[in-house]
C-alpha positions in Angstrom: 7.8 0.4 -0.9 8.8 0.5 -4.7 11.8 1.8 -5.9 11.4 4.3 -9.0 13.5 2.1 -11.3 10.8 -0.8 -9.8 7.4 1.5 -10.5 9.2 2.4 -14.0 9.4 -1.4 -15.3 5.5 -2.5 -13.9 4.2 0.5 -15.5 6.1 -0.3 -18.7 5.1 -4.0 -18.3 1.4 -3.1 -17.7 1.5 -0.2 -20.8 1.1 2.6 -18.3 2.6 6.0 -19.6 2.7 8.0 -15.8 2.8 11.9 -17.4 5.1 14.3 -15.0 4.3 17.4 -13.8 6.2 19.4 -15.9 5.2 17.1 -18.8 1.7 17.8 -18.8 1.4 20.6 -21.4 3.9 19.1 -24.0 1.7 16.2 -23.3 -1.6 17.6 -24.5 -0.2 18.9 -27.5 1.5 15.4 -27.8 -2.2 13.9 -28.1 -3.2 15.8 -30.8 -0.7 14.8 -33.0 -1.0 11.1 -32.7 -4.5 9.3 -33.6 -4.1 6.4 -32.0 -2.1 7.3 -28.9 -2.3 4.2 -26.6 -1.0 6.0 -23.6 -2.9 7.6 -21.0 -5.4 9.9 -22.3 -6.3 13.2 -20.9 -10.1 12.0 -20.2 -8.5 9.1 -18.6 -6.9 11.2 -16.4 -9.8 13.0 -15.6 -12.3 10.1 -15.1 -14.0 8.7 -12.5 -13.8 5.5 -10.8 -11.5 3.4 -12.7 -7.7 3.5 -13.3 -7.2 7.3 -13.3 -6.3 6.6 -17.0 -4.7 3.6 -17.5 -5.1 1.7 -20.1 -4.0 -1.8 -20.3 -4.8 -3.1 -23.5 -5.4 -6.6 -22.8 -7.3 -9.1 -25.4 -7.8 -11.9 -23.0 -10.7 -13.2 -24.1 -12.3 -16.9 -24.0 -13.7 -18.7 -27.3 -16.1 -15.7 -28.2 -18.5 -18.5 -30.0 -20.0 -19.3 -26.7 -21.0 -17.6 -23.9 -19.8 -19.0 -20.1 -21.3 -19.1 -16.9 -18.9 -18.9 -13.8 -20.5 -19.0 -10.2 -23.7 -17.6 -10.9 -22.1 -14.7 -13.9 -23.4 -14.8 -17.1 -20.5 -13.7 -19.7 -22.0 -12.7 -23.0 -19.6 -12.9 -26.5 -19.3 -10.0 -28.3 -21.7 -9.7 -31.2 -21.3 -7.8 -34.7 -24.1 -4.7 -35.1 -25.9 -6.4 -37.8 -25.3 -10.3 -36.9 -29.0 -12.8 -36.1 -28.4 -14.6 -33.3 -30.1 -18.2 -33.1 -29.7 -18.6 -29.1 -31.1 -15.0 -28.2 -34.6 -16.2 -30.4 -33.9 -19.6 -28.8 -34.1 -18.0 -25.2 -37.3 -15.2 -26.3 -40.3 -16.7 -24.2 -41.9 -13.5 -23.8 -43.0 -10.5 -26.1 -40.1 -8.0 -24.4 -37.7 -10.6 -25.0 -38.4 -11.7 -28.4 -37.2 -8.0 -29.0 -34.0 -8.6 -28.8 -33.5 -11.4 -31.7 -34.4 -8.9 -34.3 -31.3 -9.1 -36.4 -30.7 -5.0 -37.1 -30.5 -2.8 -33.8 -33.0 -0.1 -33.8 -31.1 2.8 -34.0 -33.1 6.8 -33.9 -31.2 8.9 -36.1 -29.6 12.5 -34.0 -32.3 14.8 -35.7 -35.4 11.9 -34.4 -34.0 12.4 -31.2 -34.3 16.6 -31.0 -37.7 16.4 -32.1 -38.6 14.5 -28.9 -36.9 17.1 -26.7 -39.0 18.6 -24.2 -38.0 20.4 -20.9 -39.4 20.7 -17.2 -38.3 23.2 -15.0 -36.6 21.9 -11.8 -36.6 24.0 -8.2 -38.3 26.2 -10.7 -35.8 27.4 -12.2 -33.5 24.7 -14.3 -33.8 23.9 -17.9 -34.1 19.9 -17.6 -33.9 18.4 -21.0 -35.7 14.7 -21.8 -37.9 13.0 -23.9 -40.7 10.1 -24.0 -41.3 7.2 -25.8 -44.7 5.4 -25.7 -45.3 1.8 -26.1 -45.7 0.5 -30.1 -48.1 -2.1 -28.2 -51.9 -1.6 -28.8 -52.2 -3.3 -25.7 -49.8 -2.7 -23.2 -48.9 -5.2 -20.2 -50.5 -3.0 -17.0 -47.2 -4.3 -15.3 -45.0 -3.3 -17.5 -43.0 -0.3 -15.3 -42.0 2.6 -17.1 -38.0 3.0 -17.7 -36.2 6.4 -17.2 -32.9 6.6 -18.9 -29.7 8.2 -17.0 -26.0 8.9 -19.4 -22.7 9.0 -17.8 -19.8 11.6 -17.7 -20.1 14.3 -21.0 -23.2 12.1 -22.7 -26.5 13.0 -23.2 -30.0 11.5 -23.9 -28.8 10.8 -27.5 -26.5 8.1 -25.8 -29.3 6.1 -25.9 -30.0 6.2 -29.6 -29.9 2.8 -30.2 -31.9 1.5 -27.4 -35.2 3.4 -27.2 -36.7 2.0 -30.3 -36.1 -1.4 -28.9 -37.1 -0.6 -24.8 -40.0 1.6 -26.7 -41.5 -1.6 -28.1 -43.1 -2.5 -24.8 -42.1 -0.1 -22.3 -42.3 3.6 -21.3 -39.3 4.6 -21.9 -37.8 8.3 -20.8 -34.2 9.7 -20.8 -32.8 12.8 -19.3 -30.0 15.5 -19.3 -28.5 15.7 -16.0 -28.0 19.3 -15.3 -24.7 20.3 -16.8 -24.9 18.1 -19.5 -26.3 17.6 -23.1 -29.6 20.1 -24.0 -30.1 21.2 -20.3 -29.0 24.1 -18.2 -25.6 24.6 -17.0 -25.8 27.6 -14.6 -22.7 29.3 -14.0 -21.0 29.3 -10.7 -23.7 25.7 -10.0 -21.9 23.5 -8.1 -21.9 19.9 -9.4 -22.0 17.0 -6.7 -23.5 13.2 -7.1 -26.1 13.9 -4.0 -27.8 16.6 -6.8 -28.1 14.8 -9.7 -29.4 12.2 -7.1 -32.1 14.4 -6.4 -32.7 16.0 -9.6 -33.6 12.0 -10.6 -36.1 11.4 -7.5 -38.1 14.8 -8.4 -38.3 14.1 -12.4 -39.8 10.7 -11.2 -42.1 12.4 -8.5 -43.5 15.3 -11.0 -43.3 14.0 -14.3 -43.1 10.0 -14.6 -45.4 9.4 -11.2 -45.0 5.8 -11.1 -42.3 3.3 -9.1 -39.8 3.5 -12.2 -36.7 1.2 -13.3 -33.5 3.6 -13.3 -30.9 2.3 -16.1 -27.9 4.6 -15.7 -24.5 4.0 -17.5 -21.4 4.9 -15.7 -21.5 8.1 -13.2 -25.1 7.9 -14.4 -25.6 4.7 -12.8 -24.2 6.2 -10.1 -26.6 8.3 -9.7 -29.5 5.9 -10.3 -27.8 4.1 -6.6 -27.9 7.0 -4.6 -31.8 8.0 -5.5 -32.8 4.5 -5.4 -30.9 4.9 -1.5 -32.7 8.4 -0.6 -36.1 7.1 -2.0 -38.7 7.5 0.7 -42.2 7.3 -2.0 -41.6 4.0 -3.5 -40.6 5.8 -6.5 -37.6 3.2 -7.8 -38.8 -0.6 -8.5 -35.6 -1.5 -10.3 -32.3 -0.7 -10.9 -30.1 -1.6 -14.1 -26.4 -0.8 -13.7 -23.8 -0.3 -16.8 -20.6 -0.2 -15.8 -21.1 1.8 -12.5 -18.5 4.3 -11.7 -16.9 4.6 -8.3 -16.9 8.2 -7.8 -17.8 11.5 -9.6 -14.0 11.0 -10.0 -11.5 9.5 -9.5 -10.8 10.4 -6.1 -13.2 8.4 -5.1 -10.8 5.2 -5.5 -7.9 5.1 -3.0 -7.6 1.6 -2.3 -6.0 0.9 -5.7 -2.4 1.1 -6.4 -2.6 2.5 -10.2 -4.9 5.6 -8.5 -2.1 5.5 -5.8 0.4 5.9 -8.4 -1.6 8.9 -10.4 -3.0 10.5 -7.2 -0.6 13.9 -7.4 -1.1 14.1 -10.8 -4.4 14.4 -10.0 -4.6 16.7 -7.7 -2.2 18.4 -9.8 -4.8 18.6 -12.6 -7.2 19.6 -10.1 -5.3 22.8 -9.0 -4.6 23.6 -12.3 -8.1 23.3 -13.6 -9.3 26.0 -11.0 -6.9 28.6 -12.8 -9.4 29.4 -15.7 -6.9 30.0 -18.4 -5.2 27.0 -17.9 -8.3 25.0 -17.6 -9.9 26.3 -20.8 -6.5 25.6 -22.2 -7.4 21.8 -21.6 -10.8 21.8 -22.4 -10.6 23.6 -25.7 -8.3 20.3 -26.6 -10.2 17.8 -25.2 -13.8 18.8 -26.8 -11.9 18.7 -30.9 -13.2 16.3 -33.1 -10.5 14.4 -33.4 -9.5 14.1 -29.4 -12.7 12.9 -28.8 -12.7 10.9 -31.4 -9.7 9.1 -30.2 -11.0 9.2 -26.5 -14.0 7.9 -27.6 -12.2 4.9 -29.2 -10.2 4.5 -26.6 -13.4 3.4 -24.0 -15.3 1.0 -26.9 -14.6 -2.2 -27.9 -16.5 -1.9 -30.9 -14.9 0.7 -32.9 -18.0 0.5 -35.8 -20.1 2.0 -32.8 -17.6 5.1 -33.2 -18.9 7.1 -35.9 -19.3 10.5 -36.8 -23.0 11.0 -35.3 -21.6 9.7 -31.7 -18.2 12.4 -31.6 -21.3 14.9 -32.6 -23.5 13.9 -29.8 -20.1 14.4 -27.2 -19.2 17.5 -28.6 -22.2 19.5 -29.5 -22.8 20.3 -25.8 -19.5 21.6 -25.0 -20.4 24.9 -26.8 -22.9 26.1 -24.8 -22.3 28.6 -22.1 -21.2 26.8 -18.8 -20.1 23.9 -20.5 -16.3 24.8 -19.4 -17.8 25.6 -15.6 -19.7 22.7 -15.4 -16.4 20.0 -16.6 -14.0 21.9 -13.8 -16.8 21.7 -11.0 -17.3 18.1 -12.1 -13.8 16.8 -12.5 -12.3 18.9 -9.1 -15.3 18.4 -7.3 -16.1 15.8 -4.3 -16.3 12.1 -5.4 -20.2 11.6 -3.9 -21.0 8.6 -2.3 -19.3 5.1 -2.8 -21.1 2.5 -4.6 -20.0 -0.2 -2.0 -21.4 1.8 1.0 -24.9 1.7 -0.5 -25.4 -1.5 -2.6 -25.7 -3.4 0.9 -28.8 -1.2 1.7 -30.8 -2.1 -1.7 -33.2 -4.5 -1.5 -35.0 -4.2 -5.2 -34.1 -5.8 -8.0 -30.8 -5.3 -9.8 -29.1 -5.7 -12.9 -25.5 -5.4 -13.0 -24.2 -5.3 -17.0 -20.6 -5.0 -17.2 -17.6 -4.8 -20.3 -15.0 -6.5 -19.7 -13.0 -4.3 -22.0 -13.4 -0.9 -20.0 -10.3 1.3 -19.0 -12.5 3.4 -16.5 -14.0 1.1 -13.7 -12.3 -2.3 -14.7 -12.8 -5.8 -13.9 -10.4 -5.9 -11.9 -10.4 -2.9 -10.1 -12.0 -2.2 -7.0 -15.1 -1.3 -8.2 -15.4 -3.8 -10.9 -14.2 -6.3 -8.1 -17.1 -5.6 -5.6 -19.4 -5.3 -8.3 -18.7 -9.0 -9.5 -19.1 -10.7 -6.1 -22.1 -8.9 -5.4 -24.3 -12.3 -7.0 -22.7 -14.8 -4.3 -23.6 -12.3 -1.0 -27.0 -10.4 -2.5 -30.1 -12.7 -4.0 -31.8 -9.6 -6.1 -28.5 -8.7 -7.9 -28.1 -10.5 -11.3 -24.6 -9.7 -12.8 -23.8 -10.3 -16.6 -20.3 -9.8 -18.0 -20.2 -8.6 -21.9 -17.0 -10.1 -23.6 -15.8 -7.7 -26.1 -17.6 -4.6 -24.3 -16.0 -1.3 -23.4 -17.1 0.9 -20.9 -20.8 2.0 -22.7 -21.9 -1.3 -23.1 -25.5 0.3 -24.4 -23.7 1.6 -27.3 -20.7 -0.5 -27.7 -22.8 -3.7 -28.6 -26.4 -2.9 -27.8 -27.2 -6.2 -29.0 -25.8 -8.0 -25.9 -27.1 -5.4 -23.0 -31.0 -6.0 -25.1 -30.6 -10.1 -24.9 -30.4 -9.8 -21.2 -32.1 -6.1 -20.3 -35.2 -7.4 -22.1 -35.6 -10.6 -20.1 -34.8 -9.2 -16.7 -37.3 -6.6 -17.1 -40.0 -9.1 -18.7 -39.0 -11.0 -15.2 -39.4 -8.2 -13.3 -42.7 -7.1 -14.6 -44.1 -10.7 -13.5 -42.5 -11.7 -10.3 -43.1 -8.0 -8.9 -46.1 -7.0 -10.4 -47.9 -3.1 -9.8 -49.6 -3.8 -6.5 
């Protein structure tokens, strides 16, 4: 076992900052006062799936001019908002993918977004916020399966604001609030577990979209998108597309790793201290400023353009509503849900793994991100991309990169497995 002196010079070497017990409130207040803190950040720290909030910093990146293929992985470079790219027009063969060498991302402004809202009424009784978008096509392929839209952790269906346009060209495209999160309910005393979102996904697709639908689901969201497309007994998943998939509703859902090892009574620490309500709304009242989230959002991009003003709005606007401080406890303290690599085995549908190689949360070379990578080499229907340059919401981060190889895949998928 590690000495202290030992576990003090790795986490220095590795650009860990391990927070004490009794250090915890001096080091919230600490995070406020510095913009571009680099150490552990208290979102980190209650995360899901990755490093329990460490951030390594590393910049090891290839010539970014070309992308690489290893064993079967496709790494993409990183891309500028706004830049053509000759190769993605190069590779277009088909009307969805031809989509993704237009040279300015398609981006639906905040306000666009709220006029779309509409809500269904789930178990008859929950507020479930999503919107629609119809295919621009006058003629749309018959094949073509309609996409449903699934955010991670404290996002919401304006995540997705610059990729509906661009999916909405040629597909159906829906996104959703998972209770507890953006425009929908957040019943008090409801209590939060993977298995419910799960299910809240298969009934939206079984009363409202009515066809076998392609889940894309970023994060805990993808998640999510696993375990319905594992429960489904109607045929009501055809494909699944997977950005940066969490381990866990948290992060004690990954014990096999010696950085959670490290953080895992600071953890449950938080956890305890979360269920006292004063000291939880303490923390959450610090988290949901401007400028923390700010900071925590630039903290889990890559691409700190993709952090502007309309993005902190779209994370914090939620955390107003009644609930919203119930909802983050029940989430963060609650049960992990099922593991990722107990299900992935059991799928048999096509599957699109997209992954960042910048993110702090589930990363490369982590446990998750480890499985997730040598899933091509042991499963033929899982296609894996890694996105050089990416954090860990790789639809936002550089949508550019997730539409070059989304657009194909799904142009694949609506010709080798047609609507029968």
């Amino acid at each position: 076992m590690p000495s202290k002196s030992e576990n003090s010079d790795r986490n220095h070497r590795m650009g860990v900052t391990v927070i004490s017990p009794h250090s915890l409130p001096q080091y919230l207040h600490l995070q406020q006062s510095i913009p571009n803190q680099k150490a552990v950040k208290t979102s980190c720290l209650l995360s899901y799936g990755g490093r329990g909030g460490v951030l390594l910093g590393q910049n090891n990146h290839p010539d970014p001019s070309h992308p690489t293929t290893v064993n079967s992985i496709t790494t993409l470079p990183a891309m500028k908002l706004n830049s053509s790219s000759s190769s993605i027009a190069a590779e277009a063969t088909s009307t969805g993918a031809a989509a993704a060498a237009d040279d300015v991302v398609l981006e639906l402004e905040l306000g666009e977004i709220k006029d779309k809202y509409m809500k269904w009424k789930w178990k008859g009784q929950y507020a479930i916020n999503y919107i629609v978008s119809h295919p621009e096509d006058a003629n749309p392929n018959p094949n073509a399966p309609p996409i449903l839209l699934v955010h991670g952790f404290g996002a919401s269906v304006p995540h997705w604001r610059r990729n509906i346009k661009t999916l909405a060209k040629h597909y159906t495209v829906y996104a959703i609030d998972l209770i507890g999160f953006g425009a929908s309910d957040k019943p008090i005393g409801f209590s939060y577990t993977m298995e419910k979102w799960a299910e809240l996904i298969l009934d939206f697709l079984d009363e409202v979209v009515q066809k076998p639908t392609v889940l894309i689901g970023n994060s805990v969201g993808s998640l999510a998108c696993v375990i319905s497309a594992s429960e489904s007994k109607k045929g009501l998943v055809r494909g699944l597309v997977l950005l940066n998939c969490s381990g866990g509703m948290n992060n004690k859902a990954i014990v096999d790793d010696w950085r959670i090892k490290l953080l895992f009574p600071l953890l449950l620490l938080i956890d305890f201290l979360l269920k006292q309500r004063p000291i939880a709304s303490f923390i959450f009242e610090r988290v949901r400023q401007r400028e923390s989230l700010r900071n925590i959002l630039s903290s889990v991009y890559a691409n700190k353009e993709s952090v502007d003003d309309e993005l902190v709005e779209i994370i914090m606007e939620p955390t107003s509503d009644p609930g919203a401080l119930d909802a983050f406890v029940s989430i963060v303290t609650g049960p992990p849900g099922p593991n990722p690599v107990q299900l992935m085995p059991g799928l048999s549908l096509p599957i699109l793994v997209l992954w960042g190689d910048e993110d702090p949360f589930t990363p490369l070379d982590g446990p998750v991100g480890k499985y997730f990578t040598s899933l091509p080499s042991q499963k033929s229907n899982v296609s894996l991309s890694i996105l050089q340059g990416v954090g860990h919401c790789p639809h936002d981060d550089r949508p550019k990169l997730v539409h070059d190889k989304l657009l194909a895949w799904l142009d694949n998928l609506s010709i080798e497995n047609p609507v029968v």
